[in-house]
N, C-alpha and C positions, 0 to 999 in steps of 0.2 A: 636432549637437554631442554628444561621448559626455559622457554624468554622471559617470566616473571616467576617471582613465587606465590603470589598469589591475583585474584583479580576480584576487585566489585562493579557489578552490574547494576546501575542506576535506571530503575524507573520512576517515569512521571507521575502514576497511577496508583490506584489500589493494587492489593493483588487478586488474584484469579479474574481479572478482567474479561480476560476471555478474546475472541477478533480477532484482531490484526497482531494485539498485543501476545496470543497466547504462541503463534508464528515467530515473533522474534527470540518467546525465551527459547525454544527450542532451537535458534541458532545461536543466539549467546551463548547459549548453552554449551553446543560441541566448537564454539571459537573460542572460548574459554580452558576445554579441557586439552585444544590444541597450544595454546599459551600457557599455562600454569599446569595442569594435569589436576588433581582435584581438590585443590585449595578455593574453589567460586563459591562466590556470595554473591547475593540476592537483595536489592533493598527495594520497599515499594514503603507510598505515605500512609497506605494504610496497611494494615495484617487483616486478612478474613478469620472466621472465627471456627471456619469450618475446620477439622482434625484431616481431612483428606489432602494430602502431596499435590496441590495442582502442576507444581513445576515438571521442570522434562526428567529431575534426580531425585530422591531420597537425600544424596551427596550432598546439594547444595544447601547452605546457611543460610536461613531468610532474616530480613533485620526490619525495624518501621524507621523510615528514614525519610524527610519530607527536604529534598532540594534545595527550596526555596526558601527553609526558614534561615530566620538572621536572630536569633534565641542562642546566646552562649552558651548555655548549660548543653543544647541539642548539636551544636558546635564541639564543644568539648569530647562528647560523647561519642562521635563519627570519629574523631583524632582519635581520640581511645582504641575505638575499635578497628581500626586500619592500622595502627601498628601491633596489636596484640595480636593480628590474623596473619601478618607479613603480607601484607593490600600494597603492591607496587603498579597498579596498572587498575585504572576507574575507565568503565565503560558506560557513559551514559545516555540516557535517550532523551532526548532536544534539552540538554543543558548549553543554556547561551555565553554570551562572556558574561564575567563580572560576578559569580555568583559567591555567596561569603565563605562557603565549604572548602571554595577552592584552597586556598590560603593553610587551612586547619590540614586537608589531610595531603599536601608538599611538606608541611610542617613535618609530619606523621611517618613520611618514608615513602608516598605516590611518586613515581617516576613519569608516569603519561597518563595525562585524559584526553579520551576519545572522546567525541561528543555525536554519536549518531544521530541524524534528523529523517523525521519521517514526517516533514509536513515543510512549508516555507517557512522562512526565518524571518521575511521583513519582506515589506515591499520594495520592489525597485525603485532606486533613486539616483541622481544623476548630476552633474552642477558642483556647484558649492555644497550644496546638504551632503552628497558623495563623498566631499573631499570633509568635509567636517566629522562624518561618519569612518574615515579610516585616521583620521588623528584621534579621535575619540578610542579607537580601538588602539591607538598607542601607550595610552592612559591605564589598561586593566592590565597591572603585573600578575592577577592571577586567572588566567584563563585555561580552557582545553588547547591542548598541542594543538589537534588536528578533528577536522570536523569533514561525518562521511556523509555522504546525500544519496538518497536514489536514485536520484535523476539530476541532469545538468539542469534541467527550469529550477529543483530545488539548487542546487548549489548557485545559480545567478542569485539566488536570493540572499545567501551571503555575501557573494564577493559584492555585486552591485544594491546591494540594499544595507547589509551592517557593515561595508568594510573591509571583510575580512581578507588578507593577503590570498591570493591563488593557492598559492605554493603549501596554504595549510591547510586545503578541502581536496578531497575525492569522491568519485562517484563508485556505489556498488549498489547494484542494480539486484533487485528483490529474486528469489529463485521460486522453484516451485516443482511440484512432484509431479513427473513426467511420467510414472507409474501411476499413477493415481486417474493423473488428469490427462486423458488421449481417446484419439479416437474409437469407435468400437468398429472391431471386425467383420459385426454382423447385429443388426438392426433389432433394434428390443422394443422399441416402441412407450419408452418405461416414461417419456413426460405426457405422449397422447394417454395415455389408459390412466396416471395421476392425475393429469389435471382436466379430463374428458376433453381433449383440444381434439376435432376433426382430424384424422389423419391425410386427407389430403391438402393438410396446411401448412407453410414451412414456420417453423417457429425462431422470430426473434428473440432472442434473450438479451434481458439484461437482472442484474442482481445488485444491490448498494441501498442506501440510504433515502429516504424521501425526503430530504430537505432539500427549499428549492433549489439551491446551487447543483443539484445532482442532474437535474433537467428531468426531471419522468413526466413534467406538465410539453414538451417539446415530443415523446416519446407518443404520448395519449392525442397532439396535433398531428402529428404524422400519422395516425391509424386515422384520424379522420379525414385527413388529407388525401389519405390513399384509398379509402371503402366509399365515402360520402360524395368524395369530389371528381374522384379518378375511375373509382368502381373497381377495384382490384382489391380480388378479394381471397389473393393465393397466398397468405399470410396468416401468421398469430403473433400476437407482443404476450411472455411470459415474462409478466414482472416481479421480481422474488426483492422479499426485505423491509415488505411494510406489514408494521405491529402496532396494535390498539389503536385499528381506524384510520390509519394513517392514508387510506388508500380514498376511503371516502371523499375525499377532496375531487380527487381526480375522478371517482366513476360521476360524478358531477357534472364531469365535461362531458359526458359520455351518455347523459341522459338524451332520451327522444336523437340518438346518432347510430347509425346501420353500423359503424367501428364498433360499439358495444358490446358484439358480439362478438370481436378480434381479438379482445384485450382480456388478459388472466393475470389476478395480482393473486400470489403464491404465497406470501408470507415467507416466514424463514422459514431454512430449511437445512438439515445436514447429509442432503444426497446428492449436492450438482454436481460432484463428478457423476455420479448417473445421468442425472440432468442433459450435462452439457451435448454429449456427443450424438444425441440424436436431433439437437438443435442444429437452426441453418444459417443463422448468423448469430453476431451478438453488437450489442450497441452499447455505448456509455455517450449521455448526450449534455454531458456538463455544460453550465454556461456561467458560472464562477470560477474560481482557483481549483485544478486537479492535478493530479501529477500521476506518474507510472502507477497504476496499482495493481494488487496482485487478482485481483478478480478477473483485469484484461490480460495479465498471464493464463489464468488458470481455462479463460475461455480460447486463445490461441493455442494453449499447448493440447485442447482437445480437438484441435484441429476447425474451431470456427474465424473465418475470416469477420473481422472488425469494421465498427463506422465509427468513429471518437471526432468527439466538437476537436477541430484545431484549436487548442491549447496547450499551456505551458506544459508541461510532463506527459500528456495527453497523445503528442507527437511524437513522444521516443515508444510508445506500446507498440509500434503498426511502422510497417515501409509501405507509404502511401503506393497505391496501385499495385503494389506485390503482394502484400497481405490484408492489406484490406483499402478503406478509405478515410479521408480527413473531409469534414464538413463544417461550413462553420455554425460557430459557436451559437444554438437561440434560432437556426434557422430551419425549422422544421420541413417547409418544402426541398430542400434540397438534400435533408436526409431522406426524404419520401423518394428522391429521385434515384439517390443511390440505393433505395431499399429496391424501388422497381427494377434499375440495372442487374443486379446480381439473384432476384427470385427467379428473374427471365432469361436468365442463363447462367445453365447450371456447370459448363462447361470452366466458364471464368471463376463463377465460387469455387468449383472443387482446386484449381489450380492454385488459388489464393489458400483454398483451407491446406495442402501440401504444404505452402511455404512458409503459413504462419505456425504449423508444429516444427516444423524443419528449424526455423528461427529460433523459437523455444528451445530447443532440446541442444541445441547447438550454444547460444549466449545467457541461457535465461534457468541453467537448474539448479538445485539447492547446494550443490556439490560448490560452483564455479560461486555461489554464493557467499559461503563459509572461507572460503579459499582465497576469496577477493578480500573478505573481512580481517581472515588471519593474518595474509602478507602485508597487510595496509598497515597494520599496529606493530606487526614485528618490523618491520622498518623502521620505525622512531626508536627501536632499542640496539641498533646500530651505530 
């Protein structure tokens, strides 16, 4: 028997975004046909123009629906269509309190909104602003029930930064395809011969964003730290994710430096699960706001052990010294030193890389994902 009879799936975005974003429809997607069976809709603020199905069905109903506006007519319109779909259950992605929609579609016949977050909601705060921030939150009669985080740094950012009661956030923790992404049996050599790296050099990876909060200028210190300064030269950095030049910055640093030759910026790419498994670690060396993401599943579950800046969601990827290491945040000598500990004993990596797919495959699949997703919202219809 479905727990709703129908559901709308709220995104922030355009559609066909593509990322991180194309990851979630496909698990709204089967949480959805797990709660209603196959009454799901789709809203995004913009419509692509392309004729091709980017979502994970045919099935689903796509709508342009923009969140945040406060336009009655586009108000009206969302009521309309939530009760003519039989929409008792809105699932949306980082809708905060207070938004005008809310109101229209409880009006409509909506029984629960979820409000899923995949980023922080607010900075922490503390005092009097704390205490003014959860009376404020007594004030919005129309909010989401219940609000899910990936990770507890994301969910402090509600309770201690908007407010929000405990008792109406949960954490479900991202999954990922332990088919896909794991170790290989036997040695293919497939990123030496892509990207001409020396094969007697173990390859760090990392894969994300170039902006500077991501640290790749922390990433590009450490190879100098370690070739120029230390002379250790049993490494490669495979940096994947930088587009139109973005790289150029950094090979900058790297001008008239022996590192120069360590360092490989990859661009994007749609084969790390190839990638990953013939790599010898992997690093994400943030030094602004990050939280769990799925890149440092995707590199644990192929079995590389981790180095992550100690930060906010950054600390729940890794069991520091089991599966990999925390370093701090901006401090490239002492990711250089952890890089030297575990090139120089291969004994302690291979042990780490055991326990960080074992961890994976154990807390972290797509399965335990969807599972955590669907029991979290059929409990509000109890």
């Amino acid at each position: 028997m479905n727990t709703y009879k129908g559901i709308l799936i709220i995104f922030h975005c355009r559609e066909n975004t593509g990322y991180a974003i194309k990851t979630l429809e496909e698990r709204f997607y089967e949480v959805g046909k797990l709660l209603v069976g196959n009454n799901i809709h789709f809203s995004y603020t913009e419509i692509s123009n392309t004729t091709e199905c980017t979502q994970p069905s045919k099935n689903i109903s796509v709508i342009k629906f923009d969140p945040t506006t406060s336009d009655k007519n586009e108000l009206q319109k969302i009521s309309q269509y939530v009760h003519e779909n039989n929409i008792e259950c809105v699932l949306g992605f980082d809708q905060p309190p207070g938004r005008k929609y809310y109101k229209y579609i409880r009006k409509a016949g909506v029984k629960h909104i979820v409000s899923y977050w995949g980023a922080s909601m607010s900075d922490i705060n503390s005092g009097l602003k704390l205490g003014l921030k959860r009376i404020e939150m007594l004030f919005h009669r129309y909010s989401p029930d219940h609000y899910i985080f990936e990770s507890n740094a994301m969910r402090d950012t509600a309770i201690y930064g908007r407010g929000i009661s405990k008792r109406k956030t949960s954490i479900t923790y991202l999954g990922v395809d332990t088919n896909k992404y794991k170790p290989n049996s036997k040695p293919t050599q497939y990123p030496y011969t892509s990207f001409s790296i020396p094969k007697d050099r173990k390859i760090i990876f990392y894969s994300g964003h170039m902006e500077p909060r991501k640290g790749v200028r922390v990433l590009i210190n450490a190879a100098i730290e370690l070739v120029d300064r230390r002379d250790i030269k049993e490494f490669h950095f495979l940096i994947l994710g930088n587009k139109n030049g973005e790289e150029s910055l950094f090979e900058e640093m790297l001008i008239s430096k022996k590192a120069k030759d360590h360092v490989t910026f990859g661009g994007y790419r749609d084969d790390i699960s190839e990638i990953l498994p013939e790599c010898y670690l992997g690093v994400i060396a943030s030094t602004g706001w990050d939280s769990f993401t799925m890149s440092a599943l995707e590199m644990a579950s192929a079995g590389l052990p981790m180095l992550v800046s100690d930060l906010q969601g950054l600390r729940e990827t890794i069991s520091n010294g089991n599966t990999g290491f925390l370093f701090e945040a901006g401090n490239h000598e002492e990711l250089a030193d952890k890089i030297t500990k575990l090139i120089f004993d291969n004994n302690l990596r291979n042990k780490m890389s055991e326990k960080s797919r074992k961890r994976v495959s154990t807390n972290f699949t797509i399965s335990k994902q969807i599972d955590s997703l669907t029991n979290t919202i059929k409990a509000l219809n109890k």
